[in-house]
OpenMM code with the backbone's topology and positions (N, CA, C; nanometers):
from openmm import Vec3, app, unit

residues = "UNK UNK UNK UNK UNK UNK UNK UNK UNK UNK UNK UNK UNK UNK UNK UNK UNK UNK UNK UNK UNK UNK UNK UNK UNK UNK UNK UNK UNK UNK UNK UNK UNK UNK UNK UNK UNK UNK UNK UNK UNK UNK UNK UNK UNK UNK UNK UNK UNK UNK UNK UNK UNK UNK UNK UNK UNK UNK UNK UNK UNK UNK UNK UNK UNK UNK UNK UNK UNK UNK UNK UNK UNK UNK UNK UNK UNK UNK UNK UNK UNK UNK UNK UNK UNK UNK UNK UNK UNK UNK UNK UNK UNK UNK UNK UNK UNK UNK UNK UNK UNK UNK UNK UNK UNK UNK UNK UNK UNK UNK UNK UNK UNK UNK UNK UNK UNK UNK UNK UNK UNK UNK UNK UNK UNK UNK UNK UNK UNK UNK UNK UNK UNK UNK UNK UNK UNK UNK UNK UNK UNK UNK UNK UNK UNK UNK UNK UNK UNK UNK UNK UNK UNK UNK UNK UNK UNK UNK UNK UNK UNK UNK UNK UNK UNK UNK UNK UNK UNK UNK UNK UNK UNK UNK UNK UNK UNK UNK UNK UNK UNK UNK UNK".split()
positions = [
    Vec3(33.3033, -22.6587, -5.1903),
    Vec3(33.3943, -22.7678, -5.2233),
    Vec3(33.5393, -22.7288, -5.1921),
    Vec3(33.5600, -22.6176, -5.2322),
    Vec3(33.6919, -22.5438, -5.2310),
    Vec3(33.7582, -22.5544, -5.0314),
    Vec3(33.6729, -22.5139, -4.9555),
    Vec3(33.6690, -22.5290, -4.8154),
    Vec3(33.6830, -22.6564, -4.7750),
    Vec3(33.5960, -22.7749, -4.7944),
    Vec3(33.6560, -22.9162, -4.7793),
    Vec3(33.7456, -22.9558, -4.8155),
    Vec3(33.8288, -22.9303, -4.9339),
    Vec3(33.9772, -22.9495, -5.0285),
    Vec3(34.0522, -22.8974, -4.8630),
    Vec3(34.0884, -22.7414, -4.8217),
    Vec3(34.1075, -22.7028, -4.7479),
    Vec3(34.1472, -22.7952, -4.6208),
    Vec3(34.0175, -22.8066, -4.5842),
    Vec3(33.9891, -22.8619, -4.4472),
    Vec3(34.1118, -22.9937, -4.4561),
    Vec3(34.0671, -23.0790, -4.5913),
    Vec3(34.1410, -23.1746, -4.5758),
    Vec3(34.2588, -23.2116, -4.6061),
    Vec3(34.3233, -23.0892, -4.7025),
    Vec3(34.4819, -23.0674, -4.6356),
    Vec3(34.5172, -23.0438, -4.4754),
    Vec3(34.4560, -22.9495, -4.4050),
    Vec3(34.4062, -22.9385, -4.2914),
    Vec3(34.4743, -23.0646, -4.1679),
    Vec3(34.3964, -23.1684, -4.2529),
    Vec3(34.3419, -23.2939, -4.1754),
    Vec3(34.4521, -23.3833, -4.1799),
    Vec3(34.5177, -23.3497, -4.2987),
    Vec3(34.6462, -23.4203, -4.3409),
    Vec3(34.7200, -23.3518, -4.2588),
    Vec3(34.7706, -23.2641, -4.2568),
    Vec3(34.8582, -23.1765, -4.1737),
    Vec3(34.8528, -23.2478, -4.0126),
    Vec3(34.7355, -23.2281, -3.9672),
    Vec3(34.7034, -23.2377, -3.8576),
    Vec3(34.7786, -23.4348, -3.8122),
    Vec3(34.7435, -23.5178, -3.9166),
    Vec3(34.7710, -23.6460, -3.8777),
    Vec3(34.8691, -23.6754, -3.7664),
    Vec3(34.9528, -23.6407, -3.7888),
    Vec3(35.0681, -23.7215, -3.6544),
    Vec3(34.9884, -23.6687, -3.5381),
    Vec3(34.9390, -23.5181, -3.4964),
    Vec3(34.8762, -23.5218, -3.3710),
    Vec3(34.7823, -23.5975, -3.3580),
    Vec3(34.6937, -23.6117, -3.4670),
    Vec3(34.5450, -23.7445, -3.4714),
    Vec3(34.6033, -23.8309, -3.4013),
    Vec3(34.6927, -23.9090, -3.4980),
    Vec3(34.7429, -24.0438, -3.4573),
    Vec3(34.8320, -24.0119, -3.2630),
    Vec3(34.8819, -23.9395, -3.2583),
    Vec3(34.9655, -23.9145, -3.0943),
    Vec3(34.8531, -23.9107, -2.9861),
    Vec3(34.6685, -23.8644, -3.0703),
    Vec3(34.6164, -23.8433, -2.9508),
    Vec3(34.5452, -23.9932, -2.9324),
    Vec3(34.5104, -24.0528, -3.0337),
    Vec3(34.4711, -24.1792, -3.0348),
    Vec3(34.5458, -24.2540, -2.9444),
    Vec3(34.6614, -24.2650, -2.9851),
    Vec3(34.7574, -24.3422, -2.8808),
    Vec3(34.7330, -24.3347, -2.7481),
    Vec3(34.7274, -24.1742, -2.7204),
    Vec3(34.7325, -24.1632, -2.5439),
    Vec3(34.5944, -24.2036, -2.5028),
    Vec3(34.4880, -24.1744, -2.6338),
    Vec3(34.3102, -24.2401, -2.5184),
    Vec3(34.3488, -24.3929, -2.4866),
    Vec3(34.4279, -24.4882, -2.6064),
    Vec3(34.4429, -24.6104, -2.5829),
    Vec3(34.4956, -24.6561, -2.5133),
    Vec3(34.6572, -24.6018, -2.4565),
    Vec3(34.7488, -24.6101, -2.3450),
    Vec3(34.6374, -24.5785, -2.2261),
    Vec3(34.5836, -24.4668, -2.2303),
    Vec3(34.4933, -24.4576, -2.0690),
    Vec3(34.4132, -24.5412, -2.0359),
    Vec3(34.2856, -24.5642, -2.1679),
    Vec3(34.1583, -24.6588, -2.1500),
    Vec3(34.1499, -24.7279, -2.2591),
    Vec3(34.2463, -24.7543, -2.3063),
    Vec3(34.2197, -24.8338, -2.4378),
    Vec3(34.1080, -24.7988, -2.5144),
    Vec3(34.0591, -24.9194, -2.5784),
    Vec3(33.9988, -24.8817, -2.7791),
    Vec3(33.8721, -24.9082, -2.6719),
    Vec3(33.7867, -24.8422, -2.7843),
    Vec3(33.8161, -24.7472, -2.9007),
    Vec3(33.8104, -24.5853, -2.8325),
    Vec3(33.9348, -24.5091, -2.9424),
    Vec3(33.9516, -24.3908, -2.9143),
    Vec3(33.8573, -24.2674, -2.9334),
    Vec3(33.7615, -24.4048, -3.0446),
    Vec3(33.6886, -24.2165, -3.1265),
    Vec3(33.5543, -24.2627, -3.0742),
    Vec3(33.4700, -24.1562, -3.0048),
    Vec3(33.3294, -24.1370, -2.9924),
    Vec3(33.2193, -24.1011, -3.0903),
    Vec3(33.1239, -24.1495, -3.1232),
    Vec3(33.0369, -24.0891, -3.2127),
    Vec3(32.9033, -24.1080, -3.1787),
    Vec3(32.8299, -23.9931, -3.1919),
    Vec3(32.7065, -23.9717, -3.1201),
    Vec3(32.6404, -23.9241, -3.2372),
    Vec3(32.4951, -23.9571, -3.2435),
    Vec3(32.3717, -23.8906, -3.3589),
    Vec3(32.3541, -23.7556, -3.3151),
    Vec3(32.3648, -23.6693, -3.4099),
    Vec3(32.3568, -23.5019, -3.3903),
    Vec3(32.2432, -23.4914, -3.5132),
    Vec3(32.2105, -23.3411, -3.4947),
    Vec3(32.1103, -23.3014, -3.5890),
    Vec3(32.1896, -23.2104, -3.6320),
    Vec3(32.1696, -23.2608, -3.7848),
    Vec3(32.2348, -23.1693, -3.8742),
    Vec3(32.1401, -23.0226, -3.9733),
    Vec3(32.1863, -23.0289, -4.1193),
    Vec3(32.1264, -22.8803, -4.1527),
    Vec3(32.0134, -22.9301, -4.1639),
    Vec3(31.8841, -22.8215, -4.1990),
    Vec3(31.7615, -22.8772, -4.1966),
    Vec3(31.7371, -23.0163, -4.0996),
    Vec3(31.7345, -23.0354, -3.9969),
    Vec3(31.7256, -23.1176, -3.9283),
    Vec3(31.7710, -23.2459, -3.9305),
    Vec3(31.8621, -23.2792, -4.0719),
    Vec3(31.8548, -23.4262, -4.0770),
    Vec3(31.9752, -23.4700, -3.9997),
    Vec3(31.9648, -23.5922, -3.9885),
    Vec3(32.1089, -23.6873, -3.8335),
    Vec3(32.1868, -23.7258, -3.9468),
    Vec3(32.3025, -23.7205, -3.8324),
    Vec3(32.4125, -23.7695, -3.8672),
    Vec3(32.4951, -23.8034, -3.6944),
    Vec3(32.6221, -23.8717, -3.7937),
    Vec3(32.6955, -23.9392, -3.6652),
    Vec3(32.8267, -23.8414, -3.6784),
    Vec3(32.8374, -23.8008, -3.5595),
    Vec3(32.9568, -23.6646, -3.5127),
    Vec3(33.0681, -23.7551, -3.4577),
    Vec3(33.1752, -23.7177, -3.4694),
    Vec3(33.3026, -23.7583, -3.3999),
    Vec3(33.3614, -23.6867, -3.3652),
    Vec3(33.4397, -23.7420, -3.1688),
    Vec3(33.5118, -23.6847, -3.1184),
    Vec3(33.6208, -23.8064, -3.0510),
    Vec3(33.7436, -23.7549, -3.0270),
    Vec3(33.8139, -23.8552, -2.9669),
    Vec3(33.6936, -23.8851, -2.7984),
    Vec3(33.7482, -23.9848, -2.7581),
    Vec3(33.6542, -23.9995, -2.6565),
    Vec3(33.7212, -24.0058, -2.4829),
    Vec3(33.6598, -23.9314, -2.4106),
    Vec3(33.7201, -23.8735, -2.3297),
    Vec3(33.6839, -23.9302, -2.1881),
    Vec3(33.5332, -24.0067, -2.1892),
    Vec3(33.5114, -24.0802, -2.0501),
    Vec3(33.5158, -24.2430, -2.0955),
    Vec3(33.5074, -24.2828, -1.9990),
    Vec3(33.4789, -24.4169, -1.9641),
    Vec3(33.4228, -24.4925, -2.0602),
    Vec3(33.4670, -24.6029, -2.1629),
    Vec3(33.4155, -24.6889, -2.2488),
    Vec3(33.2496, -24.7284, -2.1625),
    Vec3(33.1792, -24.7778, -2.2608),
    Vec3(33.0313, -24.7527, -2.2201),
    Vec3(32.9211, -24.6884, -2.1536),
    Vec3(32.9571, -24.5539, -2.2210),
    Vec3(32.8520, -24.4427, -2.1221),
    Vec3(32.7179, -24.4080, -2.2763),
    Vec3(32.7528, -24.4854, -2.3627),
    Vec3(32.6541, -24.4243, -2.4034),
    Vec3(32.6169, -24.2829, -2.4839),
    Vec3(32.5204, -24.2071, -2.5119),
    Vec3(32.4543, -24.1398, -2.5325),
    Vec3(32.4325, -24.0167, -2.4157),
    Vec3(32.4725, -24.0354, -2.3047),
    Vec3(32.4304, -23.9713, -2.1907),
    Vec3(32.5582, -23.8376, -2.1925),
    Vec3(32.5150, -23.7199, -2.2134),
    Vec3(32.6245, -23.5919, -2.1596),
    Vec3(32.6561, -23.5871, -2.0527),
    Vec3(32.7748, -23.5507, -2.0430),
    Vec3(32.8508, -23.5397, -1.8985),
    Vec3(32.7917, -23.4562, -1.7777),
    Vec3(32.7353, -23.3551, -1.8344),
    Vec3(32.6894, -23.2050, -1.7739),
    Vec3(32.5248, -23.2534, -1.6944),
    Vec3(32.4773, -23.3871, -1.7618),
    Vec3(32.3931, -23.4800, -1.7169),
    Vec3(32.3758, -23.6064, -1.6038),
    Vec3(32.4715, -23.5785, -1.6078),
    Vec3(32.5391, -23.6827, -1.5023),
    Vec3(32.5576, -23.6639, -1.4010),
    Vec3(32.5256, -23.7758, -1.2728),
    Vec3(32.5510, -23.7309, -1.1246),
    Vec3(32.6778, -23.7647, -1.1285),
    Vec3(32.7401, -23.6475, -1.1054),
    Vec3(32.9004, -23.6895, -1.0625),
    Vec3(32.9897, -23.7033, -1.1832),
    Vec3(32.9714, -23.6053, -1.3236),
    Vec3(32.9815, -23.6806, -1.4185),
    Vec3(33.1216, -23.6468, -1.4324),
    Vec3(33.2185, -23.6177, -1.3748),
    Vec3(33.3739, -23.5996, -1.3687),
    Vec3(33.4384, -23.7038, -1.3706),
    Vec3(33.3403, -23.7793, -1.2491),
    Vec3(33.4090, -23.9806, -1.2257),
    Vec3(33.3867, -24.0090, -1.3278),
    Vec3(33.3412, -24.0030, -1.4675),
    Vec3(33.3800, -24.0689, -1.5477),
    Vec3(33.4497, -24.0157, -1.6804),
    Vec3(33.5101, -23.9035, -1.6492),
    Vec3(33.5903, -23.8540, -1.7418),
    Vec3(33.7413, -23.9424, -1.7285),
    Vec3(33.8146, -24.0048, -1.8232),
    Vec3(33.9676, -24.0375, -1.8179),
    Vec3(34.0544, -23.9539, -1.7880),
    Vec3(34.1814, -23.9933, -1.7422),
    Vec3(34.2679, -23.9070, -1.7399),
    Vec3(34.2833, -23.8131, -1.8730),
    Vec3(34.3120, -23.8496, -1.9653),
    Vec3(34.3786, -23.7500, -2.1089),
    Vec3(34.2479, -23.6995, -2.1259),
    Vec3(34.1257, -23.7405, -2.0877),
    Vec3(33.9947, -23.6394, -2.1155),
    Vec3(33.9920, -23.5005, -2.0896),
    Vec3(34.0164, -23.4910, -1.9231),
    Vec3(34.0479, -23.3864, -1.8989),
    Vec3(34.1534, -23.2829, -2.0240),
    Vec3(34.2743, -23.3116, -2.0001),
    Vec3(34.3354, -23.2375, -2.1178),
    Vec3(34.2768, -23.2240, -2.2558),
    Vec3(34.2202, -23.2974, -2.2578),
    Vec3(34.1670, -23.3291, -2.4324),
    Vec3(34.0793, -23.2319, -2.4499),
    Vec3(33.9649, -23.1860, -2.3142),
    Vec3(33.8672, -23.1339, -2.3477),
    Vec3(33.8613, -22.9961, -2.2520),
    Vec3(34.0295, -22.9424, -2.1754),
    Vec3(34.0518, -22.8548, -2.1706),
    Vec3(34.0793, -22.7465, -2.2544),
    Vec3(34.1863, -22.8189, -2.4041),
    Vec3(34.2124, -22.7302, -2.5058),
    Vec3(34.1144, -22.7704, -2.6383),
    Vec3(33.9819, -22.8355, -2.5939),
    Vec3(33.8918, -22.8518, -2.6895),
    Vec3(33.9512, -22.9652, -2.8240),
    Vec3(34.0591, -23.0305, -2.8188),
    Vec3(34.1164, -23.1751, -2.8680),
    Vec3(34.0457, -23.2700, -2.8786),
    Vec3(33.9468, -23.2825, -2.8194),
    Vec3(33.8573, -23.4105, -2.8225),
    Vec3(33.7712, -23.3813, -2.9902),
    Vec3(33.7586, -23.2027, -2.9869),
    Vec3(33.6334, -23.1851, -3.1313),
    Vec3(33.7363, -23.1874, -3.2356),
    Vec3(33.8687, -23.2605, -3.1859),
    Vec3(33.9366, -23.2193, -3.3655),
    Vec3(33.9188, -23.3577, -3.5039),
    Vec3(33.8269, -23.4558, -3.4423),
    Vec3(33.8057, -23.5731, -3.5197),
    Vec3(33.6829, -23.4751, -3.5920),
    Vec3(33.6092, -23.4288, -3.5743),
    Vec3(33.5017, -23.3562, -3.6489),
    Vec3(33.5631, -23.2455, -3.8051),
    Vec3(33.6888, -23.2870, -3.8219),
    Vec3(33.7457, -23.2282, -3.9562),
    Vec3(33.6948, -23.3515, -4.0634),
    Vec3(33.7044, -23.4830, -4.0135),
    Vec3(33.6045, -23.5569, -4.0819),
    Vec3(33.4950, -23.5633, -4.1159),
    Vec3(33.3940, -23.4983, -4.0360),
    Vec3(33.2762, -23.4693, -4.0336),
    Vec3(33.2188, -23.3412, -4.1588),
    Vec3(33.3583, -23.2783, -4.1423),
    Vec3(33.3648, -23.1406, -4.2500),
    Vec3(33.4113, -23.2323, -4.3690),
    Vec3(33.5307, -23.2580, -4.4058),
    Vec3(33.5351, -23.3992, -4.4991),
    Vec3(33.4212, -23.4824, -4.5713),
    Vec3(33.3449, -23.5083, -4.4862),
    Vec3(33.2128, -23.5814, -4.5192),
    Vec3(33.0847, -23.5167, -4.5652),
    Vec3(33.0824, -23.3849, -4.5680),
    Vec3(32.9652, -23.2640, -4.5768),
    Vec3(32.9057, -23.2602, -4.5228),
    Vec3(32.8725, -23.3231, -4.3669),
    Vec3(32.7812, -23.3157, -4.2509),
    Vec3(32.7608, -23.1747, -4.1739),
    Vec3(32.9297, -23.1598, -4.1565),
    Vec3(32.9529, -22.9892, -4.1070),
    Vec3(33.0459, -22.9271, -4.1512),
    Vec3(33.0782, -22.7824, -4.1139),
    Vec3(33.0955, -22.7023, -4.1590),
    Vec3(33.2070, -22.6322, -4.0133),
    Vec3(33.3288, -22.5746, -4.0547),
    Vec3(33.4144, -22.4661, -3.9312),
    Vec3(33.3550, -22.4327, -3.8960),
    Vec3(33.2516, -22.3019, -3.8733),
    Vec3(33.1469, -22.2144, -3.8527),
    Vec3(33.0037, -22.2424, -3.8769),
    Vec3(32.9247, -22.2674, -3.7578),
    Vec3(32.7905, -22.2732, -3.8084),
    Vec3(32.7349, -22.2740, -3.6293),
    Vec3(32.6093, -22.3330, -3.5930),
    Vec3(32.5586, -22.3485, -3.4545),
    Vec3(32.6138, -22.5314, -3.4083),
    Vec3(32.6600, -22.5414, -3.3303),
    Vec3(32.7187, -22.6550, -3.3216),
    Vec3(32.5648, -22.7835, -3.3200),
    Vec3(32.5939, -22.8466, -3.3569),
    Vec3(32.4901, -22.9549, -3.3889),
    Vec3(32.3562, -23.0117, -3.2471),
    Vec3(32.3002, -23.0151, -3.2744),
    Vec3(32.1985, -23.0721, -3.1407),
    Vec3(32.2193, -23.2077, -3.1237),
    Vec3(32.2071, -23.2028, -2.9941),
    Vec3(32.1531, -23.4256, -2.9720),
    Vec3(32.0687, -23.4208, -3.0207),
    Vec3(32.0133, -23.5319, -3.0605),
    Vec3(31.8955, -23.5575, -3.1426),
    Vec3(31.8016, -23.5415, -3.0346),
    Vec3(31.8303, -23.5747, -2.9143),
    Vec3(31.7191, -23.5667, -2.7847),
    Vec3(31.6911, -23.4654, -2.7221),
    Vec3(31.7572, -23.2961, -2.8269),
    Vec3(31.7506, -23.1903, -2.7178),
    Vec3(31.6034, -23.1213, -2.7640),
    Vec3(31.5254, -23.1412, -2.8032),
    Vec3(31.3739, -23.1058, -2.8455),
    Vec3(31.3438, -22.9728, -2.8478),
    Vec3(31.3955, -22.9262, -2.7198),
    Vec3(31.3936, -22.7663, -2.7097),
    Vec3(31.4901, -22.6854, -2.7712),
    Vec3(31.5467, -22.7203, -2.7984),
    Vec3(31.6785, -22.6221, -2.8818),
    Vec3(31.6404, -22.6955, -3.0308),
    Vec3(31.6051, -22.8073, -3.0816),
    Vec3(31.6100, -22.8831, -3.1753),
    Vec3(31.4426, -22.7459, -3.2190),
    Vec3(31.3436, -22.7433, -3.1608),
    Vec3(31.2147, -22.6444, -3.2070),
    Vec3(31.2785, -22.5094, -3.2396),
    Vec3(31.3407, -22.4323, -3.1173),
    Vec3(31.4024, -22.2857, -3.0684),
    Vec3(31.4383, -22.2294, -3.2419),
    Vec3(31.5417, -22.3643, -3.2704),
    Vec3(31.6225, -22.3134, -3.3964),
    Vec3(31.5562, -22.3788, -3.5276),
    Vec3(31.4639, -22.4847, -3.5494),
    Vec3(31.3919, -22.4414, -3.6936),
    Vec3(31.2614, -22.3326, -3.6530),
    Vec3(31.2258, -22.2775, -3.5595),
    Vec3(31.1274, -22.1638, -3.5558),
    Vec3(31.1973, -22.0294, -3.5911),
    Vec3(31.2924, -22.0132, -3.5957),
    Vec3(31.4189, -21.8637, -3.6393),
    Vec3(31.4513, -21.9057, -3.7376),
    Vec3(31.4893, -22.0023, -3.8346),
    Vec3(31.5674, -22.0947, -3.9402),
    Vec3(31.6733, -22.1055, -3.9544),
    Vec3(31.7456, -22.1233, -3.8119),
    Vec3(31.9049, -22.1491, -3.8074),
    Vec3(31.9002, -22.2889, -3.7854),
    Vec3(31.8389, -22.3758, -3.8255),
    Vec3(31.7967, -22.5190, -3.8782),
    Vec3(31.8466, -22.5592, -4.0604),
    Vec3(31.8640, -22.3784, -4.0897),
    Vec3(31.8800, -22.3812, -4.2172),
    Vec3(32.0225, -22.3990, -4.2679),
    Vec3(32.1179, -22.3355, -4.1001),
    Vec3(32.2479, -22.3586, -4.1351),
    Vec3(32.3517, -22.4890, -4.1187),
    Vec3(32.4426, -22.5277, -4.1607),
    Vec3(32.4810, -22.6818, -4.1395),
    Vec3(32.6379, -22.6129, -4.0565),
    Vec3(32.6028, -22.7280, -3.9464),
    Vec3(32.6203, -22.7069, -3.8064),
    Vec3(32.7901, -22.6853, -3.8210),
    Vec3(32.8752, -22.6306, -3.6982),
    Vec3(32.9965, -22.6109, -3.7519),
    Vec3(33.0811, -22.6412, -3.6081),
    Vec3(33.1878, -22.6716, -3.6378),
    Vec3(33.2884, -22.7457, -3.5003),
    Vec3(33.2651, -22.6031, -3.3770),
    Vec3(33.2548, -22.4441, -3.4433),
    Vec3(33.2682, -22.3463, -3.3989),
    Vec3(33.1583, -22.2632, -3.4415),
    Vec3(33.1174, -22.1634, -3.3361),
    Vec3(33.0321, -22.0635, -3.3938),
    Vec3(33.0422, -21.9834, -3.2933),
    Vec3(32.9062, -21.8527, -3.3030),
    Vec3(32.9185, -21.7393, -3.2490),
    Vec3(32.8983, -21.7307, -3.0896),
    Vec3(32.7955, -21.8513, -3.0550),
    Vec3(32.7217, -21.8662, -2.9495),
    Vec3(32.8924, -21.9802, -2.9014),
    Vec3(32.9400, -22.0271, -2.9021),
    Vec3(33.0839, -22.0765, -2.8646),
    Vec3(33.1685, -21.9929, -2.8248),
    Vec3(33.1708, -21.8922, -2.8753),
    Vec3(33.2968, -21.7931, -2.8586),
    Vec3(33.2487, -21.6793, -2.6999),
    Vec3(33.1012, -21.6922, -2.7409),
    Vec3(33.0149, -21.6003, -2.6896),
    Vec3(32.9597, -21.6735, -2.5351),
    Vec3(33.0443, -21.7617, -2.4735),
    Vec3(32.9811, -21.8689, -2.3466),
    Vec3(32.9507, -21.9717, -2.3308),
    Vec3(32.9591, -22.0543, -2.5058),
    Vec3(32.9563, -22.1862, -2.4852),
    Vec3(32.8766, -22.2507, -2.3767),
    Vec3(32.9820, -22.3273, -2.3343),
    Vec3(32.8976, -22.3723, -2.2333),
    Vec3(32.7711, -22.3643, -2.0719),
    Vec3(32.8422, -22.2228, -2.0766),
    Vec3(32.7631, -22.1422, -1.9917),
    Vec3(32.6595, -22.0569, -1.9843),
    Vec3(32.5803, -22.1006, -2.1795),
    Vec3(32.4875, -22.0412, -2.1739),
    Vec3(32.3605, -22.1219, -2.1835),
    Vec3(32.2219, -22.0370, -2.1797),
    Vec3(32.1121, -22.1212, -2.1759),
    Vec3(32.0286, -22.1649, -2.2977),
    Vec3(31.9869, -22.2448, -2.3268),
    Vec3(31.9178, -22.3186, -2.4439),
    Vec3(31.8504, -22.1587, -2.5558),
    Vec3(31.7681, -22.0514, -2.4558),
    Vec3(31.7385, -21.9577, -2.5209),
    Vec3(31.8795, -21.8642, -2.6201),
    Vec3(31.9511, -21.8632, -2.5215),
    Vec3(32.0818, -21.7523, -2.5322),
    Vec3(32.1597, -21.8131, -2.6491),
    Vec3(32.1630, -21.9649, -2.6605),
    Vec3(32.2669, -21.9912, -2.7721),
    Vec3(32.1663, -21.9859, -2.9075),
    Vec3(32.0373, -22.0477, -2.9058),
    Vec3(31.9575, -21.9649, -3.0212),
    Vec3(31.9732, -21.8406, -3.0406),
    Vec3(31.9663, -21.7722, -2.9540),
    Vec3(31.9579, -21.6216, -3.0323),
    Vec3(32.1190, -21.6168, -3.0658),
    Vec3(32.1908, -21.6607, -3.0182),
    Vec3(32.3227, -21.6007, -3.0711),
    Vec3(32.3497, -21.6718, -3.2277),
    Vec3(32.2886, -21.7976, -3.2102),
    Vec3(32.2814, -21.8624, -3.3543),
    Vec3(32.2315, -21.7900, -3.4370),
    Vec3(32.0724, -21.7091, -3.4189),
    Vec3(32.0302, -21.6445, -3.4680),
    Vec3(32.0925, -21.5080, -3.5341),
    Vec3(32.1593, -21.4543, -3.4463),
    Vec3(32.2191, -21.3492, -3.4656),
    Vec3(32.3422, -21.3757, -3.5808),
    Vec3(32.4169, -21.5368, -3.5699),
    Vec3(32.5496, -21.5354, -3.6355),
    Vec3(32.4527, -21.5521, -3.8337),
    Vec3(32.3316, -21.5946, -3.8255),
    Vec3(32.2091, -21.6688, -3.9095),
    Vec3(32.2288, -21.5109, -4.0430),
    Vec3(32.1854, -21.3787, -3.9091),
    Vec3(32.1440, -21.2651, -3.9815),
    Vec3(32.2627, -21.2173, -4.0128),
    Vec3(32.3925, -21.2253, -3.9789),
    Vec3(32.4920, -21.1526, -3.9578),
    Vec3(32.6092, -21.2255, -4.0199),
    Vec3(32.6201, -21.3342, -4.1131),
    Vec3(32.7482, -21.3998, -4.1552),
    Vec3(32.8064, -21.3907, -4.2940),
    Vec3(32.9347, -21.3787, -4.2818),
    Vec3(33.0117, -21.3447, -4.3784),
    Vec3(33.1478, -21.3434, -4.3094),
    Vec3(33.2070, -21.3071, -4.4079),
    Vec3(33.3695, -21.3312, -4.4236),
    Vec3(33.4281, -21.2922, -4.3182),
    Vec3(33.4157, -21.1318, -4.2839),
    Vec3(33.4188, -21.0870, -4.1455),
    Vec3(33.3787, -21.1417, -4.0318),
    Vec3(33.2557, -21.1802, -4.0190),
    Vec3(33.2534, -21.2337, -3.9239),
    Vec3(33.3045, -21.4000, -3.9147),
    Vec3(33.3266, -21.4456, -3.9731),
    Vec3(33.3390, -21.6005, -3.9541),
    Vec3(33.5094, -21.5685, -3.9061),
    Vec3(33.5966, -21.4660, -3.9733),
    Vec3(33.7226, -21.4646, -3.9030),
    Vec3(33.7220, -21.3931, -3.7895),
    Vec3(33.6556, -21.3343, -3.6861),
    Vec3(33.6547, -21.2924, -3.5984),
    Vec3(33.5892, -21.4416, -3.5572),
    Vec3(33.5203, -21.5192, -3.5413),
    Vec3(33.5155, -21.6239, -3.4853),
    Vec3(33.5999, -21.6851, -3.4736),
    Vec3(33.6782, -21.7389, -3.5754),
    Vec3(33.8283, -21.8368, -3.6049),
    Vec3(33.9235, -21.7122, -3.4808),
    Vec3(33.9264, -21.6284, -3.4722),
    Vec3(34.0424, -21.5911, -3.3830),
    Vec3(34.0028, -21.6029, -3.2533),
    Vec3(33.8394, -21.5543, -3.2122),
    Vec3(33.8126, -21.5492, -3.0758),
    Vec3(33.7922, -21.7285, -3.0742),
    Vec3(33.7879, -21.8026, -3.1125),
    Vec3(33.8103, -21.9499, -3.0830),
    Vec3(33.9139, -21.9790, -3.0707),
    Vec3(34.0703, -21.9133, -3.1139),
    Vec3(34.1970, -21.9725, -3.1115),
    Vec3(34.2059, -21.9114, -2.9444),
    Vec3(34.1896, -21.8091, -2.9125),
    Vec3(34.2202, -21.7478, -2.7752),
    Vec3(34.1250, -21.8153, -2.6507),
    Vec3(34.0092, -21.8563, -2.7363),
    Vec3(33.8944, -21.9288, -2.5641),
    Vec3(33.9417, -22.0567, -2.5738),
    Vec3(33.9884, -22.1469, -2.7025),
    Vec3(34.0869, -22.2572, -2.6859),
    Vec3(34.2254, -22.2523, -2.5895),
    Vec3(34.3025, -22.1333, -2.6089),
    Vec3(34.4502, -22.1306, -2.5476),
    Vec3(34.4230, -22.1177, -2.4460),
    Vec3(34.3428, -22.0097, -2.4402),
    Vec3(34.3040, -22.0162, -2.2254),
    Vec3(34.2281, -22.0541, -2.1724),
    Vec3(34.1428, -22.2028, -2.2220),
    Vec3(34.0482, -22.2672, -2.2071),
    Vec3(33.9462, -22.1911, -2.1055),
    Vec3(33.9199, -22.1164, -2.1636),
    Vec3(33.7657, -22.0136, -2.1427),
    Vec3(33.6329, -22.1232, -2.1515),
    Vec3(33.5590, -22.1242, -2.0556),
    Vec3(33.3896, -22.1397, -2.0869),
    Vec3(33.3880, -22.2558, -2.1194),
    Vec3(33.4446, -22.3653, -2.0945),
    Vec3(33.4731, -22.4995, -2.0554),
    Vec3(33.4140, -22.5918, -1.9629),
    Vec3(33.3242, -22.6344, -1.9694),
    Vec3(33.2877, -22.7386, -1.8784),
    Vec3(33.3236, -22.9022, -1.8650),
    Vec3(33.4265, -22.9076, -1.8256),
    Vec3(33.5309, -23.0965, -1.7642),
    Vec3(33.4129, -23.1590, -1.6790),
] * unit.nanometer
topology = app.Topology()
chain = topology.addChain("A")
for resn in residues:
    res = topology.addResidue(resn, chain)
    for name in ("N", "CA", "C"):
        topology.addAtom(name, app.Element.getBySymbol(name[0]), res)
């Protein structure tokens, strides 16, 4: 409870940039600014995730990294948004709401089946999912469905205080130099 109090001073703090980034998705592509997609949360159950939204009004459900060509439909401020990782800062609501958590394995599509099995067969199904984690810091996007389980796994056997702030710092530095990024 004490961590959500947190978060949502946090969130307060954060407002004028909320509101400055809203503005610019609307100035580029207009409303609506915020995206929300069904993720799998702790123990498997869904929920709806938010991010500012960074492609093309009506794409749907469909990931970018899925897509033929899926750059043509990123917006202009997308790019930036989801160079310094800006697009995941609506998900302090999500922490707000008790869905997630700073630190945890970042949430599944509900449609990823293989990573959705991978991680309740280890029981990092057990942890509730977090904007950041180990397997993020550790290649994000450049790793494979096996590799971010085990690193989940690993953050599963291995978490505590120490480690969750060595995450919070190696996330402030793969944010600043937008490391392991896929636009």
């Amino acid at each position: 409870m004490l961590a959500r109090l947190f978060i949502l001073f946090i969130t307060i703090l954060l407002m004028p940039i909320l509101l400055l980034l809203a503005i610019i998705i609307l100035l580029d592509d207009g409303y609506p600014f915020l995206f929300s997609q069904e993720r799998i949360g702790i123990n498997q159950s869904r929920f709806k995730i938010y991010k500012f939204r960074t492609m093309k009004k009506d794409m749907g459900d469909i990931p970018s990294h899925l897509l033929k060509n899926g750059n043509s439909y990123v917006i202009r401020s997308g790019y930036f948004l989801r160079k310094f990782s800006l697009d995941e800062l609506p998900q302090l609501f999500n922490i707000i709401f008790g869905d997630m958590t700073l630190i945890g394995p970042r949430p599944a599509l509900y449609n990823q089946d293989d990573l959705i099995s991978l991680r309740k067969e280890l029981g990092v199904n057990k942890l509730k999912p977090g904007i950041t984690g180990w397997a993020q810091v550790n290649g994000r996007d450049e790793l494979s469905i096996q590799e971010k389980v085990d690193l989940d796994y690993y953050y599963l056997k291995n978490r505590g205080l120490m480690m969750d702030v060595k995450i919070i710092f190696m996330t402030i530095n793969k944010v600043l130099f937008a490391k392991n990024i896929s636009l």
